[in-house]
N, C-alpha and C positions, 0 to 999 in steps of 0.2 A: 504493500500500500504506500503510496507517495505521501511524501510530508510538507505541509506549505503552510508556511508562517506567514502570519500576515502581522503589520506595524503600522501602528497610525495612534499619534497620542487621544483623537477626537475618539470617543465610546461609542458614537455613534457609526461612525466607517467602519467600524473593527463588527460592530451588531450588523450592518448592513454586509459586506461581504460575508462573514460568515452564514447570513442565511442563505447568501447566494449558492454558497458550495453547499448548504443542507445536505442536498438530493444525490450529489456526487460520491463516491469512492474514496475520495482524500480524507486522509486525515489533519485537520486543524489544528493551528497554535495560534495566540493570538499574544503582542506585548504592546505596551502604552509607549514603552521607550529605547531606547537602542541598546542599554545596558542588556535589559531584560532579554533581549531577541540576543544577542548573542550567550546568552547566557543558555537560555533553551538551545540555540544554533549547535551548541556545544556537546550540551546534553540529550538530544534527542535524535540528529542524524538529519538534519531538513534538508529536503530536495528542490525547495521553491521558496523564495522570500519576496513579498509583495510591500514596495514599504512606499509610503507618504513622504513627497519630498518634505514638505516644512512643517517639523517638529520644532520642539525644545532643545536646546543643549544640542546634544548631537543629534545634526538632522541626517534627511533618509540618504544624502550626498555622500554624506560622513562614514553613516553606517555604510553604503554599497560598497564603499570603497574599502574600506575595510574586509569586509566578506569575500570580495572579488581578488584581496589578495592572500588571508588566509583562508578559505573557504573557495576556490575558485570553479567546481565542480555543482555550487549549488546555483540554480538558473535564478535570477535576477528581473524583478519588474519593479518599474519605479510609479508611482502616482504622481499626477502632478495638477496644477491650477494654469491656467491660460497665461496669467501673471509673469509665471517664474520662468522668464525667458532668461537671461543670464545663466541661472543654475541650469537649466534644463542643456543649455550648451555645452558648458564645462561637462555634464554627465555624457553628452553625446560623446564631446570630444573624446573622453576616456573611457568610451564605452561599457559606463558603468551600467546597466541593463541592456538585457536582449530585447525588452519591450516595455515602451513608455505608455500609461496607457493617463488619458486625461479626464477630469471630473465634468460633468456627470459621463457614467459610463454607462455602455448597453453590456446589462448581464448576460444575455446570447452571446453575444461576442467573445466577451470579456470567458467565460467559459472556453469557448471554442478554442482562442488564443492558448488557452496554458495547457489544454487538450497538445496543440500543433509543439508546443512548445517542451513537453514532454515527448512527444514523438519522434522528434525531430533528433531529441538529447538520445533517446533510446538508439536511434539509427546510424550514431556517430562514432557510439560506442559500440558497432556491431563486431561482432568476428568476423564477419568479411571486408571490413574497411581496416580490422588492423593486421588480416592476412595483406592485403593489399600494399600496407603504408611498410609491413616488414618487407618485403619484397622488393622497395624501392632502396637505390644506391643514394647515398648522402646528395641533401639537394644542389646546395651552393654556400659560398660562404659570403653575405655580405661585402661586398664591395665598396672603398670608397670611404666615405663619411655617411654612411647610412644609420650605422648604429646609432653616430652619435646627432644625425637629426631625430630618430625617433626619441633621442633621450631631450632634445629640446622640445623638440615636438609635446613629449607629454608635461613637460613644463612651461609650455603653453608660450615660449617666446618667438614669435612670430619674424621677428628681427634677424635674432641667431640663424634663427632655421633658413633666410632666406639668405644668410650672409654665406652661410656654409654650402647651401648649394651654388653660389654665385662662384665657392673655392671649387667645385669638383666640374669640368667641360662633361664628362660622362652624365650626371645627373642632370647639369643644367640643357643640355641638349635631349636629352629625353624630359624636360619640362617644355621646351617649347614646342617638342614635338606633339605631346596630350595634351597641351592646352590647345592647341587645332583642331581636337575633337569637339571642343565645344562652340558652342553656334550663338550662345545669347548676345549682342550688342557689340562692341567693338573688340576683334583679336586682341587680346594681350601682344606684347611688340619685345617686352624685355623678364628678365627673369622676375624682379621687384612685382614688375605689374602681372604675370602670370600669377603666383604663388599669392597677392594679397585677393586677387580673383577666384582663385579657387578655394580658399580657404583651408585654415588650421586642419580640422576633422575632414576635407577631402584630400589634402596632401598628404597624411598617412596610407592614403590608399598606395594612393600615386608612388609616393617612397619605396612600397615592397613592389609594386611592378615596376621601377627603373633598378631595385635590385636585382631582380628577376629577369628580367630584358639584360640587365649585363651581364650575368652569369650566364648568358646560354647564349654565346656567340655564335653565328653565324658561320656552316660549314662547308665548302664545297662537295664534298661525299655525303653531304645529306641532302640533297637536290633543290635545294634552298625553304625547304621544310618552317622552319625558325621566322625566317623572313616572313612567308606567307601569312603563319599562324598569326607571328606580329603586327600586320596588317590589315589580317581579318578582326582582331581585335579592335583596333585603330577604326575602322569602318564601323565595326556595332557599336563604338561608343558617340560615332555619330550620330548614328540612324535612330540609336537609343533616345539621344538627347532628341534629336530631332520629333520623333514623336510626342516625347513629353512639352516642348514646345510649339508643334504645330497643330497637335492633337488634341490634345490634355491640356493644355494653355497653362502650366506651371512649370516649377521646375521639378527636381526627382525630390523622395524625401531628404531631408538635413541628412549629408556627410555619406550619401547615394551615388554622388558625381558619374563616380567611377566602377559602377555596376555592370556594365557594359564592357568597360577595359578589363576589370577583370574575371570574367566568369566562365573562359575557359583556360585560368593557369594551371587546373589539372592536366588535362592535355597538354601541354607545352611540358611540364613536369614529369609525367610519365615517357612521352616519347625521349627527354635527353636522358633518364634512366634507362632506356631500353637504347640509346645510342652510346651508351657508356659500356654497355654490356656485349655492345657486337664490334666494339671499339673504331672499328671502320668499316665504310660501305653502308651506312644504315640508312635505307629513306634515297637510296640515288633516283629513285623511279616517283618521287613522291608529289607526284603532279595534284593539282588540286582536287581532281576528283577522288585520289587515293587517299588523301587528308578530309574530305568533307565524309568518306565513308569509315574513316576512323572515327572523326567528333559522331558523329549519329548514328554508327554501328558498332563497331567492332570495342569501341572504348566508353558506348554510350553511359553506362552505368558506373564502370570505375571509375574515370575520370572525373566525374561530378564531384563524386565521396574524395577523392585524395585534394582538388579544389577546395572543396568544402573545407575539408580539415585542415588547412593550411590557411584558408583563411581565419579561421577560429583560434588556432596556435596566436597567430598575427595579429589578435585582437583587433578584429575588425568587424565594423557593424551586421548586424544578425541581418541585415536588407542584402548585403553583399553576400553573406553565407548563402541566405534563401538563392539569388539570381543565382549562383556559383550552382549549386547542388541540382536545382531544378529547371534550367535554362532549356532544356528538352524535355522536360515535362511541367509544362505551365498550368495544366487542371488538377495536382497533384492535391490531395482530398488534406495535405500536410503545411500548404503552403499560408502563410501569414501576410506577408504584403504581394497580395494574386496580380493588382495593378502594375510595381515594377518587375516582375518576374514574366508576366505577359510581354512586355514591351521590350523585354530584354531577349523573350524566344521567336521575336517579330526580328527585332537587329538584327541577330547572329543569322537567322535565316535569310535574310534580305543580304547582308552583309555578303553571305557565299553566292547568294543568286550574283550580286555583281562582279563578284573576283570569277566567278566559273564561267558565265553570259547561261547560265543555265536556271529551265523553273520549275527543274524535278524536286528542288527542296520545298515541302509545303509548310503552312501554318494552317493548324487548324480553324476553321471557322466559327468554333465558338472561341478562341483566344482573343481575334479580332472583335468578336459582338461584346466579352468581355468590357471590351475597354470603348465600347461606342464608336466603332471605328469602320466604315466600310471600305469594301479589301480594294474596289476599284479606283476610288479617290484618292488611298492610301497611296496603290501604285505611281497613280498618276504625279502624285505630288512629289511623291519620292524622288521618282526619274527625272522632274524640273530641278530639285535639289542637289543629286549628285550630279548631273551634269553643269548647273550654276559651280560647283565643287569642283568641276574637272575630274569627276574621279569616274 
């Protein structure tokens, strides 16, 4: 039986969710204050902690952070007020919960969420994703000054971080290159104005895929595999963006950016494992169709899972895990944000229709009704935009 602690100094919130789970399976804990919830955390083994940003003393900020670094195994939801914009940022940024959910809340939902959300935990930890992740040859080692942006990065100085990448041409030229992905108002021109654009919480993304992009250099004997994939990436997080701003008329969720960019680093990860393994000659035939029939065949499933967990390792937001894992399966009965995870198995698929000139790749038709989107208008627009794009 799962254990979910809920935290909120008000008696009244703490009466109100608990009748919500009444009818469920969980077993309840309930504390006033952060002392007390770690106090039970300790004693009782909890698999879920649901806590109130603004308490007393130590708020729900305080607490997550806390549990997420001793405790880092039990899944994390924060409450919150429309208000607490500040904090709600700094929580993004640190990815102190997998899910924010805000007052008033729909109990259906609210339900269904920690349902997905245990599902999700259960599927991570399977024995087939850790057959899978043993199997894999050591990824890469950080290049560069990576490490130590993500250590300004979580200390939130905006300045450092961009001064550091302004030190590394490796990083800084794979920033100007991602910032091209995005479409909203006027291209960033310089490093400064790229990275205050994209912001704190979406340039942690960006930091593990220019690590990730420099450790997996480009080989002749692999028939430019690397390249491709790189590209095909580079195009979803167009197409991605693009949707949400021609379609959806917003931007993605807070610290989402780069949903798109990264949702097939499993594939990229596993093929340089399997080219480490044949040492040479690997992938010389690896024309695009032979790569589109790996992402959506032969590697449909693992790939996802070693994604996923890499992502998650990386402490990155639970929206990027979701697109990562289920980019090939967008009706997945598991999925928590359905809106970016649709738009993101619309890219990847649009994305290879344009690298191939082929429209054997489909999207299903309720992915598109999904998101309100009719498939013809879709195309149509599309094809005015990457051609405006040159691409």
């Amino acid at each position: 039986m799962k254990k979910i602690l809920i935290v909120d100094d008000e008696i009244q919130i703490l009466k109100s969710l608990t009748r919500m789970f009444m009818d469920t399976d969980y077993r309840i804990y309930t504390a006033q204050n952060s002392n007390d919830a770690l106090s039970i955390i300790e004693s009782e083994g909890i698999d879920m902690i649901i806590s109130d940003m603004r308490m007393p003393l130590v708020d729900g900020y305080r607490l997550l952070n806390i549990v997420k670094e001793k405790y880092p195994k039990i899944i994390r939801i924060l409450l919150s007020g429309y208000t607490e914009e500040k904090p709600m940022y700094r929580a993004l940024l640190h990815n102190l919960a997998k899910l924010y959910i805000f007052k008033p809340w729909n109990n259906n939902d609210f339900l269904m969420n920690v349902k997905k959300l245990f599902e999700n935990e259960d599927q991570m930890n399977s024995k087939d994703l850790i057959d899978i992740i043993d199997d894999l040859d050591q990824i890469y080692d950080s290049p560069g000054n990576c490490n130590e942006i993500i250590a300004r990065l979580n200390e939130e100085d905006l300045n450092e971080v961009i001064n550091l990448i302004e030190s590394d041409p490796d990083i800084s030229s794979c920033l100007l290159e991602v910032s091209q992905t995005a479409i909203y108002g006027v291209m960033p021109n310089s490093i400064r104005q790229a990275a205050q654009y994209i912001g704190l919480p979406n340039l942690k993304s960006f930091i593990y895929w220019a690590s990730l992009k420099s450790s997996l250099k480009s080989d002749k004997a692999d028939g430019g595999a690397f390249d491709t994939l790189q590209t095909h990436s580079y195009l979803t997080s167009r197409i991605f963006l693009f949707i949400y701003e021609a379609f959806l008329h917003k931007q993605p969720p807070e610290a989402s950016m780069f949903a798109g960019l990264m949702h097939n680093i499993g594939l990229l990860i596993q093929l340089n494992s399997l080219r480490k393994k044949q040492s040479s000659g690997f992938g010389a035939d690896a024309s695009i169709e032979k790569l589109i029939q790996l992402d959506h065949e032969d590697y449909q499933h693992s790939h996802q899972m070693v994604g996923a967990h890499f992502i998650d390792i990386w402490d990155l937001p639970f929206s990027i895990y979701e697109a990562t894992l289920y980019h090939h399966r967008p009706t997945d009965n598991n999925i928590v944000h359905n809106e970016l995870v649709s738009a993101v198995n619309i890219a990847q698929a649009y994305a290879w229709r344009a690298l191939s000139a082929s429209d054997r790749i489909r999207v299903e038709p309720e992915v598109f009704a999904s998101l309100n989107i009719s498939v013809d208008d879709f195309e149509k627009r599309l094809a005015r935009y990457l051609k405006q794009q040159k691409i």
